[in-house]
Every structure is written in C-alpha cells, then in structure tokens.
N, C-alpha and C positions, 0 to 999 in steps of 0.2 A: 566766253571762250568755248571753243566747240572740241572735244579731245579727239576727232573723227569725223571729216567732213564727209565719207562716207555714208550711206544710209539713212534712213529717216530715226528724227530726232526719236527716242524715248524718252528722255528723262532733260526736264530743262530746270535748271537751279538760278535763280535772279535773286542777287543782294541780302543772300540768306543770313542773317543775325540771329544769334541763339547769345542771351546771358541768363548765368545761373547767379540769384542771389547770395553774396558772403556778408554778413552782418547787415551795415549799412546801405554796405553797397552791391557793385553787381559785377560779374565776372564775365567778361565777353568770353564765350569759348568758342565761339563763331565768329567772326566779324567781316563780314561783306562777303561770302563765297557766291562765285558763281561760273556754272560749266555748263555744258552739254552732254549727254552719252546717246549716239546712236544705235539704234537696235544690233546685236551681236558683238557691240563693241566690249575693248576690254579696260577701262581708267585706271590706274596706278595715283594710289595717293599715300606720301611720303613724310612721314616728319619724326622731331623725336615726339618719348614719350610729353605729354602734355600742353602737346601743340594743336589740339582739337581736332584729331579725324575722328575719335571715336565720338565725340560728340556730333561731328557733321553727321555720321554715317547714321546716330541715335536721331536725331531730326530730320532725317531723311523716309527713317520709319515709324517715324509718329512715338518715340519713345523717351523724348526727352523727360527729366521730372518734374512732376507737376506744376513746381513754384517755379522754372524756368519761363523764360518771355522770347518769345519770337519778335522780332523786330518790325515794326510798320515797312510794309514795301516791298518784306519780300514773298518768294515764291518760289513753290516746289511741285512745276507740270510734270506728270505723269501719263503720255500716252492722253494725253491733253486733256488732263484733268487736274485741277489745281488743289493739293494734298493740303494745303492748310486750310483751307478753306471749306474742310470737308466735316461733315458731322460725327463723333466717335464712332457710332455703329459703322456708315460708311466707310471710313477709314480701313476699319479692320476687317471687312471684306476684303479688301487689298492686298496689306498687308500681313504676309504669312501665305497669302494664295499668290499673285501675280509679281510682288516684288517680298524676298526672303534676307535671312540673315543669318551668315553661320558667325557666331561671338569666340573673340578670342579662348574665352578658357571656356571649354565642354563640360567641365568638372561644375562650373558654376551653373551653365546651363542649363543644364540636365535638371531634371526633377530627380535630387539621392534617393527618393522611398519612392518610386514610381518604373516599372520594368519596362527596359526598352521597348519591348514589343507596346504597350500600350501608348505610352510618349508616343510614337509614330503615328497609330494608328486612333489616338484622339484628335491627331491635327485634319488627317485625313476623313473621318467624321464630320469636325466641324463645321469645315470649307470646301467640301465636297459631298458630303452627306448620306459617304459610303456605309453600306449595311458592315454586321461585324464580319461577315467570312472574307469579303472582296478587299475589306480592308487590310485584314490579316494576310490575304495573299499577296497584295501589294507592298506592306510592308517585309515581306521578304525579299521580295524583287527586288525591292528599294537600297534593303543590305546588301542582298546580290551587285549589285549595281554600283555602290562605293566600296567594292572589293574586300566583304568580311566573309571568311568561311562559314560553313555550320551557323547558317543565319538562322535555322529552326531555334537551334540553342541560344545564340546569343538575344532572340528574343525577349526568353526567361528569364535573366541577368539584368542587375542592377547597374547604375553605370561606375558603381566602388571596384564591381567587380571585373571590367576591363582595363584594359591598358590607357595610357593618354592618347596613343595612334587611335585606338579604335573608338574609344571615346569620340575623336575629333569626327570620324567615319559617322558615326550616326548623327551626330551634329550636321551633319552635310546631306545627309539623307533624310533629314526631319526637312530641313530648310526645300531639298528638291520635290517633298511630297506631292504638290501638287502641281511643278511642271512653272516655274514664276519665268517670267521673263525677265527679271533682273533679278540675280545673286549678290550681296554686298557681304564680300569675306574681309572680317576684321579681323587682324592677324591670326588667318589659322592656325599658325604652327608656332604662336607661342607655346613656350617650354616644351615644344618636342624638338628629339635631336637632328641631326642634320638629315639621315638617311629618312626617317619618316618625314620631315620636313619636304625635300624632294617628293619621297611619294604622295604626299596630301597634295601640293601645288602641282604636279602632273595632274593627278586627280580630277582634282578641278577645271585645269584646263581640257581636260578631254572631255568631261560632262559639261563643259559650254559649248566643246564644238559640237559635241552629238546632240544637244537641245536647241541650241543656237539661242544660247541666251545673252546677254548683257550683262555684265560684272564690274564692280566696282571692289577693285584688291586694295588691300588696306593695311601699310607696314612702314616699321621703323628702319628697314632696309631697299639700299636705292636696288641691289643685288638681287631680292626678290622681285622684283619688278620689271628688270630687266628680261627681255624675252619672252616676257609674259603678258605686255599690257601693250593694245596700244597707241595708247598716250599718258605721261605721268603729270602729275599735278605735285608741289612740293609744299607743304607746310609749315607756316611756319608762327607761332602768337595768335592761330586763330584765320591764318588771311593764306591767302595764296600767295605765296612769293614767285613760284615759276612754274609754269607749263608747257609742253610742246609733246610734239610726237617725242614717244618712247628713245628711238633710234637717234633721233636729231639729238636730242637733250643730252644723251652720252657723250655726242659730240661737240657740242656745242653747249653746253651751259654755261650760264655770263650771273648769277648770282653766287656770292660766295658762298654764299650757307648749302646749297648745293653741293658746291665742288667741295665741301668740307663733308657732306654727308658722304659723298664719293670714296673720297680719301680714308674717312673711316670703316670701309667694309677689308676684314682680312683677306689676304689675297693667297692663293695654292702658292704660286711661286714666289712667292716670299722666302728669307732662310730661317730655320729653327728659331725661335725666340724673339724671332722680329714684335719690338713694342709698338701694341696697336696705336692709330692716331685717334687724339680725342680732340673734340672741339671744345675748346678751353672758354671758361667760365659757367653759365647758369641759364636757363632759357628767363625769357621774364616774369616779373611778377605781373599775373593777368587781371590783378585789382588795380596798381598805379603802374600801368604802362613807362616807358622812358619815352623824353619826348623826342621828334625824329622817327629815324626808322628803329623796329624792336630787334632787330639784329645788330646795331650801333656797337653795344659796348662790350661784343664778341666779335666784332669784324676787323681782320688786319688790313684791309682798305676801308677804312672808316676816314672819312673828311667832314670837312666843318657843318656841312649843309645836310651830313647822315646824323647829324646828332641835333638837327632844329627843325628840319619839313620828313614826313613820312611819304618814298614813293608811293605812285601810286603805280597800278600795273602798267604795259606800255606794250605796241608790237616789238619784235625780235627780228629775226635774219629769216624767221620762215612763217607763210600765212598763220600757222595756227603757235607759233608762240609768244609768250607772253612772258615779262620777267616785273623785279618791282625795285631795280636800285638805282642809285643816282652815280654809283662810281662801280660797272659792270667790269668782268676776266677781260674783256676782250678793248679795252679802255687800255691803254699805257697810266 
C-alpha cells in the first residue's frame, strides 16, 4: 500500500512480523504490516492502546527487545537499503542520524541525571562528530528552533526541572539534531493538555515543512490525524485494518472499527455533559487470537463468516485504499 503515490519512495515496509516472546509462547505484536512513505510525505497510524504501532514504529528503528523475532520475509527498505538486514554498527549510523524518533513520554526519555544541554549535544557528537563549541552552538539553535525561550538556561536544567510541554520540545529537538529525513512521532502529546498539545503538532508540522522531511505520526486519535497526515493507516491486533488518503477515509471509511474510533473522538459542538462513545468490550488477547476476524466479538455487523475466515486487505473505492472486512458501512 503506497500512503502517497506522490514522490519517490522512502521507506518501503513488506510483510513485517515482529513477535515478542510470553512464557511458551509468542505474541504477534506486528503481523503482516506493509506500506509505503514517499519522501516529504506525512502517514497517520491509528489505533487503540495495544494494538501495535508503538511496536511497528520500535522495529522500524531497530529497537525492538532483544528476545523479539522478526518474522522470515520480511522487510524494511530505507532509501534502498534493507534495515534488517543490516549489521548493529550499520544500523545505528542511521538511525538517530537519517531516520529519528520523538517517544511518547520525554520524562522517560530523557536521561533524569543528564543536563539538556549535553543530551543534545552528545547526539550531535556522535553522528556528526562536531567539536564541543559548534556543538553547543547548535544545540541552542536547535531550542531556538522548537520554540523554547532562554535556551542558554534551559541548557543547564535537568529535564525534572521543565514542564511536560518543554520537555516534549527537546525531545523533538534531540530527534531533529542531525536534520533525519524521516521523523517517526509516537504520540507526542501524550499526557499533555489540549493547548500544548496543538502547539506540539503545529510544531511539528512546520518543522517537516521547513526540512521537508517524511513523518510517520503515531496516535490513539483519528482527530490528531486529521489535517495533519497525508494518508492514515488504522490498527488494529497487530495488522492493518484500513488505509487510504487522509481526506478520503473521513469520508469514506467502510471498516467498523474505524467508524467507531471516529465516533469516539469528543466533539466542540456537542452539549454539556454529552456521554462519550466507547467502543464496547476488550481489544484481543494477542497470545490466543479469536478465530475469524479480531474485531468479530466487538463488531455490531458481525456475521457468521466474521467469526470463521480472517479478512484479508482488499482495494476500496479509491487507488490507494485498502480496508480488511467481509461485511463493510457501505454494505446494506
């Protein structure tokens, strides 16, 4: 699936499989992804919690845990270079310099006994092999640049000692140190509130247009995505359930689980007190899957043949979409 037939490929994903060992057995927290992202483009990938994008996005940059297994077959081209394939030192040339990652929580991130200013300016060291002054200059420009005041000061400071906004700010400014052509933000604006929230995803979007980088946005909301990405992917047990342009998909989306993640974003014009919608029951358990499709025994168009063959993806109404049900919205 291409999320932008647009521009020449960057990032090509084939049949990507990631399971993470539980006791016996093993936990697919990947199973079959595969996309495209053209250079400058922007992907939207949606799901709830533990439906495996932060996993994709963790095998994406070579981060998976050690005892995880990549799956025979697949592949992850980079600017046509095949990333599993690649030797650890290799690797980490790459990643951190040419493809970055800003992680949902900055608190975790961060090195706590380690002063901003250095955090910045050891990445740029590393993977650039700047002396200490050029480094240090840069690294203020870098604050300058994700819009922190008194960047001399906030240097000097720990990251206990900022806010979660700003926090998130130098998260984003480690990750742009060296200029990557693809950004992969996993929910930046967890636990920040709405107004910073806004201002982090402007943020962001302006520092792709001024770099002209490639992003890969990464949330539990279809609402963050919207106008922001474009093309979304939707998650869901690990697999892609649906994709298509950004724009189309609002209009046109034909999987339930979808139009339930839809449904449950709050709306401004809603009245006082309006009870949010939840999507009722439990996502799966990603050790003994159900058999069928894994949205079956949450779906209010569930028929006989959703609870015994698992779709698989299929074209839609538009080149580049793609859905995975057997009994689609647009179905009587």
């Amino acid at each position: 699936m291409n999320s932008n037939p647009a521009g020449r490929p960057l990032l090509r994903v084939e049949n990507l499989r990631a399971y993470l060992p539980a006791g016996q057995r093993h936990v697919r927290a990947v199973d079959g992804i595969s996309f495209t992202l053209a250079e400058g483009q922007t992907l939207g990938i949606v799901g709830e919690s533990g439906c495996g994008k932060s996993m994709l996005a963790r095998a994406l940059m070579g981060l998976l845990p050690r005892d995880a297994v990549v799956g025979a077959g697949a592949r992850i081209e980079f600017i046509k270079r095949d990333l599993l394939r690649m030797r650890a030192r290799e690797l980490r040339k790459i990643t951190g310099r040419e493809m970055a990652m800003v992680f949902q929580d900055p608190m975790t991130a961060l090195n706590p006994v380690m002063k901003i200013g250095r955090q910045i300016t050891e990445v740029l060291a590393h993977h650039l092999g700047m002396e200490k002054q050029a480094a240090h200059q840069r690294a203020l420009a870098l604050l300058g640049l994700v819009g922190i005041s008194m960047p001399n000061r906030r240097m000097g400071q720990y990251p206990h000692q900022l806010s979660g906004g700003l926090r998130q700010r130098v998260a984003i400014a480690i990750a742009l140190a060296c200029q990557p052509k693809l950004l992969i933000a996993d929910e930046p604006t967890t636990a920040l509130d709405v107004t910073v929230q806004a201002e982090i995803l402007n943020l962001l979007g302006e520092l792709q247009a001024e770099k002209e980088m490639a992003m890969i946005l990464i949330s539990h909301n279809l609402g963050i995505v919207a106008g922001r990405t474009h093309a979304t992917a939707v998650m869901y047990a690990g697999k892609i359930v649906e994709q298509a342009p950004t724009d189309f998909l609002f209009s046109h989306m034909v999987m339930p689980y979808t139009r339930a993640l839809m449904e449950a974003i709050p709306h401004l014009s809603s009245p006082p007190h309006t009870r949010l919608r939840e999507i009722g029951g439990q996502p799966p358990d990603l050790i003994q899957f159900p058999s069928g499709c894994s949205f079956s025994p949450r779906c209010a168009r569930v028929a006989p043949r959703c609870r015994e063959q698992a779709p698989e993806l299929k074209p839609g109404h538009h080149p580049n979409h793609w859905y995975a049900c057997w009994n689609p919205l647009d179905t009587p």
